[in-house]
C-alpha positions as CSV (number, residue, x, y, z in Angstrom):
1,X,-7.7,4.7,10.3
2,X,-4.9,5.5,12.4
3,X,-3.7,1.8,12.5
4,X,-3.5,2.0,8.6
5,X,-0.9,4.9,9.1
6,X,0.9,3.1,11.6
7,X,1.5,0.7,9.0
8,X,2.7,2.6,6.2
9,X,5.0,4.6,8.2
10,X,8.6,4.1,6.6
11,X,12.1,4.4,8.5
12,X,14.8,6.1,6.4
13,X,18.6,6.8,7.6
14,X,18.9,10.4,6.2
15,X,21.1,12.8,8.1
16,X,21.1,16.7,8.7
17,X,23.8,18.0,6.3
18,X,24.3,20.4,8.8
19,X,25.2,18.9,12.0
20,X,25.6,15.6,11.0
21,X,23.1,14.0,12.9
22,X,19.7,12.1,11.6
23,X,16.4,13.9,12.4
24,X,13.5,11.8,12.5
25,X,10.6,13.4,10.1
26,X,7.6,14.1,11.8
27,X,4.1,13.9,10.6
28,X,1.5,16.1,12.6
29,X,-2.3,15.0,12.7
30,X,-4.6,17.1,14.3
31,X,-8.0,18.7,13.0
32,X,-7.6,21.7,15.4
33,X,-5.3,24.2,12.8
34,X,-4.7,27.1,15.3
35,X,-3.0,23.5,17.5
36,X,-1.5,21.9,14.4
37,X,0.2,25.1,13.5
38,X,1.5,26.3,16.9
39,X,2.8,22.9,17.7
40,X,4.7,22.4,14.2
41,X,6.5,26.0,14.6
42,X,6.8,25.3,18.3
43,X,9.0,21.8,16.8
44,X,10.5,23.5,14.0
45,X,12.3,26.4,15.5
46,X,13.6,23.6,18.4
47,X,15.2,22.6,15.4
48,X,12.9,19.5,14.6
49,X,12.2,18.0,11.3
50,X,8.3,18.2,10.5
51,X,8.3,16.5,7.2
52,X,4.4,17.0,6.7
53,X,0.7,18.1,8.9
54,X,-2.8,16.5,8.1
55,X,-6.3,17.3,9.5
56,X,-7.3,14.2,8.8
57,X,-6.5,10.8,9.4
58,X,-7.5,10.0,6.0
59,X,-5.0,13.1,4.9
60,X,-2.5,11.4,6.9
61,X,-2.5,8.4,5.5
62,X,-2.0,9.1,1.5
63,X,0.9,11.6,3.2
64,X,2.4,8.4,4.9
65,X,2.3,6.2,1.4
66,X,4.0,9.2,-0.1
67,X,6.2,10.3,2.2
68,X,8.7,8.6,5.0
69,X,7.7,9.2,8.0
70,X,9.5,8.2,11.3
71,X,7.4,9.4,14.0
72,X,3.6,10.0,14.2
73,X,1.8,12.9,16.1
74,X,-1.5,12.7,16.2
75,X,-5.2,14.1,17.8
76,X,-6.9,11.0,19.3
77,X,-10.1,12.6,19.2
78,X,-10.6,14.0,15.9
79,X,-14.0,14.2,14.7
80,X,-12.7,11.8,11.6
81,X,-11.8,8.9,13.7
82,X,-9.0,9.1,16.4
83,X,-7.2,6.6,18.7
84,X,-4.6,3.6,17.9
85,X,-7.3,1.9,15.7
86,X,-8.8,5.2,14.2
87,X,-12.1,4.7,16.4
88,X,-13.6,8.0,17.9
């Protein structure tokens, strides 16, 4: 599963009106929400982009065909399928 998000990801050259600078979007995975949650405040108030969270690969993979993505955090142990080729 995760492989098929891998693939969709797409690279975009958008910068921070603010400073200037390009912030890559993140997209979150993880089917732990108390984790998921703490880790995208934790990234947004260090002034990172988190463009979208999913608790499921599946989730994360319509997000990633209708979204741009530039980096991928994910669970590799999610009780959906984890790991590079979505195996558990």
């Amino acid at each position: 599963m995760l492989e098929g998000i891998l693939q969709a990801l797409k690279i975009s050259s958008k910068e921070d009106t603010m400073t200037g600078t390009r912030l890559p979007r993140l997209l979150i995975v993880d089917d732990h929400p108390i984790f998921l949650d703490g880790l995208s405040q934790f990234l947004q108030t260090n002034n990172h982009r988190v463009e979208s969270t999913a608790r499921t690969p599946s989730a994360a993979l319509d997000l990633v065909q209708q979204n741009a993505v530039d980096i991928l955090i994910a669970d590799v142990s999610m009780s959906e399928g984890g790991g590079p080729r979505g195996e558990s």
